[in-house]
C-alpha positions as CSV (number, residue, x, y, z in Angstrom):
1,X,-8.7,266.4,142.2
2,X,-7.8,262.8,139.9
3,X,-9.4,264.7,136.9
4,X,-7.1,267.8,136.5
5,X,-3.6,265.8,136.7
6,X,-2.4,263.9,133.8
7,X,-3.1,259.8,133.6
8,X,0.2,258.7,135.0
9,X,-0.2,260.2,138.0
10,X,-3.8,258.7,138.6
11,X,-1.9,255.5,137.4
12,X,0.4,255.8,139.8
13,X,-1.8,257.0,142.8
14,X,-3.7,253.6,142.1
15,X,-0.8,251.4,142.3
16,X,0.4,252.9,145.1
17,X,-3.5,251.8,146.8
18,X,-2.9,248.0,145.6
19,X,0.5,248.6,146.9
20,X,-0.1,249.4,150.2
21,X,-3.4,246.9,150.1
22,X,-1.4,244.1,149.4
23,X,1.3,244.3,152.0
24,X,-1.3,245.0,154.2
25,X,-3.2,241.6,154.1
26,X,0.4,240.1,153.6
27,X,1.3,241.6,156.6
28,X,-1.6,239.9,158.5
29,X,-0.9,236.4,158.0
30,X,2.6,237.3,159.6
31,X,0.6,238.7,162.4
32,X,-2.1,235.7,162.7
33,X,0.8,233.2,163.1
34,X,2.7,235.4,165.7
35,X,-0.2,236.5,167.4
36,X,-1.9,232.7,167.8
37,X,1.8,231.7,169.4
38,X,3.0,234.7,171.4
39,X,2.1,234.1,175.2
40,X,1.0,230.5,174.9
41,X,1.4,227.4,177.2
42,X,3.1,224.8,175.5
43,X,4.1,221.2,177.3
44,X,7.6,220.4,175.7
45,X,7.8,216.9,173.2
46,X,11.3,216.6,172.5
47,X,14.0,217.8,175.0
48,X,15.2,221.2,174.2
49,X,18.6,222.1,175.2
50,X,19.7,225.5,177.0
51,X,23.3,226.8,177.9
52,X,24.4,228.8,180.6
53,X,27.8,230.6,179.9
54,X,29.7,233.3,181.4
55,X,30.9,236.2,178.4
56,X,34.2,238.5,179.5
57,X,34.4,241.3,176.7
58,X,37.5,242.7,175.5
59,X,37.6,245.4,178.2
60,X,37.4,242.7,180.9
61,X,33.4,243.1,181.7
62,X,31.9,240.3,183.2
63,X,28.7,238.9,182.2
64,X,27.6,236.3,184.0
65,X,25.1,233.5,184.1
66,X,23.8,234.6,180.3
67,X,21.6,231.8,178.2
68,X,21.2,230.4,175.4
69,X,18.7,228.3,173.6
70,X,20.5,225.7,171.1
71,X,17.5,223.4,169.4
72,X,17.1,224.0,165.7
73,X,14.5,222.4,163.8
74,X,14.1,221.9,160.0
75,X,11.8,219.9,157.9
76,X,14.1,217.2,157.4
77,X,15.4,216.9,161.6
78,X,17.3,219.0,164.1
79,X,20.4,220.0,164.8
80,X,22.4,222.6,167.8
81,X,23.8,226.0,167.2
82,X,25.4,228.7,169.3
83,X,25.2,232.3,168.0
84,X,28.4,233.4,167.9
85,X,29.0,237.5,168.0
86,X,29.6,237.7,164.4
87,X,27.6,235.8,161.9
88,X,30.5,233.8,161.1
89,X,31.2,232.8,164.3
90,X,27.9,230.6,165.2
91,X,28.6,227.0,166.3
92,X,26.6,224.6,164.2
93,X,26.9,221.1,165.8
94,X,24.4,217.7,166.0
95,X,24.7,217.3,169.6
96,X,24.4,220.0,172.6
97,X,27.4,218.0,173.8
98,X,29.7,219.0,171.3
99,X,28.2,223.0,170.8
100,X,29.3,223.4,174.1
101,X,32.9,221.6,173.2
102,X,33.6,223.9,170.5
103,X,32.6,226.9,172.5
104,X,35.7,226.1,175.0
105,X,37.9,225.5,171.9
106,X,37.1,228.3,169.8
107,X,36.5,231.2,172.4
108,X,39.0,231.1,174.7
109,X,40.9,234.4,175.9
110,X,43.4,235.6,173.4
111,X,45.6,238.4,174.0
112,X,45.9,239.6,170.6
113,X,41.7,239.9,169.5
114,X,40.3,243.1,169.2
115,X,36.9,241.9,168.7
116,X,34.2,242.8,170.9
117,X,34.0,239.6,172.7
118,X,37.2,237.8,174.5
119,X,35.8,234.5,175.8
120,X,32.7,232.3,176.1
121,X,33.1,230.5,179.1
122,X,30.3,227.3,178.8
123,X,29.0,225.9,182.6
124,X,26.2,223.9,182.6
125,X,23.5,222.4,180.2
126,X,20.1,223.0,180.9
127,X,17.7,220.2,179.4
128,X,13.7,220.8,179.6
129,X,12.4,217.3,179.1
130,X,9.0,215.9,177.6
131,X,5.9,216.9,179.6
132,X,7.1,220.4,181.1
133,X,4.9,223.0,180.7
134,X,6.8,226.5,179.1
135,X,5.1,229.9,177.8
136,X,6.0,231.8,174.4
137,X,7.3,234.6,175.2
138,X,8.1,235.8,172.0
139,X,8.2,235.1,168.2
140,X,11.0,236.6,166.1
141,X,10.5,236.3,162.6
142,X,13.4,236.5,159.7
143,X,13.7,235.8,156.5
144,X,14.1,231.8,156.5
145,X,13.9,231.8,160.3
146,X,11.4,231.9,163.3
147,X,12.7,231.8,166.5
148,X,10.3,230.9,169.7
149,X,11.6,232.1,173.3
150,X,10.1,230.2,176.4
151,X,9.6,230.9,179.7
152,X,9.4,228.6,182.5
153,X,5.4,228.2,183.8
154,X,7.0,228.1,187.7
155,X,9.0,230.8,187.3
156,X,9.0,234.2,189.1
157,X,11.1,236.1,187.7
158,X,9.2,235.7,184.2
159,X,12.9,235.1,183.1
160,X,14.3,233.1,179.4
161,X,14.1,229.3,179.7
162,X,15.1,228.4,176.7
163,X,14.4,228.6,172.5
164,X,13.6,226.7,169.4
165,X,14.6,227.8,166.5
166,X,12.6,226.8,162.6
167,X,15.1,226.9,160.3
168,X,13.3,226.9,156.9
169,X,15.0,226.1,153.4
170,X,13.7,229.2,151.6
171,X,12.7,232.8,152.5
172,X,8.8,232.9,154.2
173,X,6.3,234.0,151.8
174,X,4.4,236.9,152.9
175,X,1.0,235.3,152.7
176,X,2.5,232.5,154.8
177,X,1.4,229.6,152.8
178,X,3.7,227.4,154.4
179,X,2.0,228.2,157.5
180,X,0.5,224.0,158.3
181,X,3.9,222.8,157.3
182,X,5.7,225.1,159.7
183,X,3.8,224.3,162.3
184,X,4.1,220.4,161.9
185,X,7.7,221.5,162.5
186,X,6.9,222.8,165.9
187,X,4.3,220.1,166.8
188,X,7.7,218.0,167.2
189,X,8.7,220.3,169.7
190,X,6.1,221.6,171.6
191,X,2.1,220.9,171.5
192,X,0.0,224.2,172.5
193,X,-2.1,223.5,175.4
């Protein structure tokens, strides 16, 4: 079939192979690192924070007792955020403390918005302390982001507990080369059991 077609085309057909090769054993480094996390037991090292909020949308639904995680580690530390509904609306903040301050400041009820979400209404903080045992539930890659959801160990539901976030300084390389370092990150955090 190769011989009767003109030499760009077989060209092409065999960069198209390496192609799909390539991102194929990229691909599985992504998967390694996801699949040696997802469904672990962890025991927490540092505390990671949690808030519990109400959210009334525009047209007046009610959705209560949502959660969020806040802890977001980088190489250098850790800092807080809340994600906002819009991208430019997170809350960014170097305590848990003062994420949930801003939230009462900056989304309170307002007549006049016609965004999809009226008000954020913050209750409690929910702390997991050093030495309780959580389970990943997932791992949600992004470009310069991986984001691990727990569950508690106790729980029956099989319900969110809370979240750490790895906020990285450039876009993750396919092969994952930065694979140890990342997970020195986490080893602040969490240690697998």
């Amino acid at each position: 079939m190769f011989l009767t077609r003109p030499l760009a085309t077989r060209l092409f057909a065999a960069a198209l192979m390496l192609t799909c090769g390539t991102s194929t054993v990229a691909g599985d480094a992504l998967g390694d690192f996801t699949k040696t996390w997802n469904g672990r037991r962890v025991v927490v090292k540092s505390t990671l924070y949690t808030v519990l909020y109400d959210e009334v949308g525009r047209l007046g639904r009610h959705y209560r007792g949502k959660q969020a995680g806040l802890t977001v580690a980088t190489r250098a530390g850790h800092y807080y955020e809340f994600d906002g509904p819009g991208s430019e609306e997170d809350i960014a903040e170097p305590t848990p403390d003062a994420v949930m301050s801003q939230m009462s400041l900056r989304f309170r009820a307002n007549p006049l918005d016609i965004g999809s979400v009226k008000t954020f209404s913050a209750l409690e903080m929910r702390q997991y302390e050093p030495g309780v045992t959580l389970i990943v539930d997932s791992v949600k890659m992004e470009r310069n982001r991986i984001r691990f959801e727990f569950s508690r160990l106790d729980d029956d539901e099989d319900g969110f507990a809370t979240s750490l976030t790895v906020e990285w300084p450039t876009p993750f390389s396919k092969a994952l080369p930065e694979r140890e370092d990342l997970e020195g990150v986490l080893r602040r955090f969490i240690a697998p059991l």
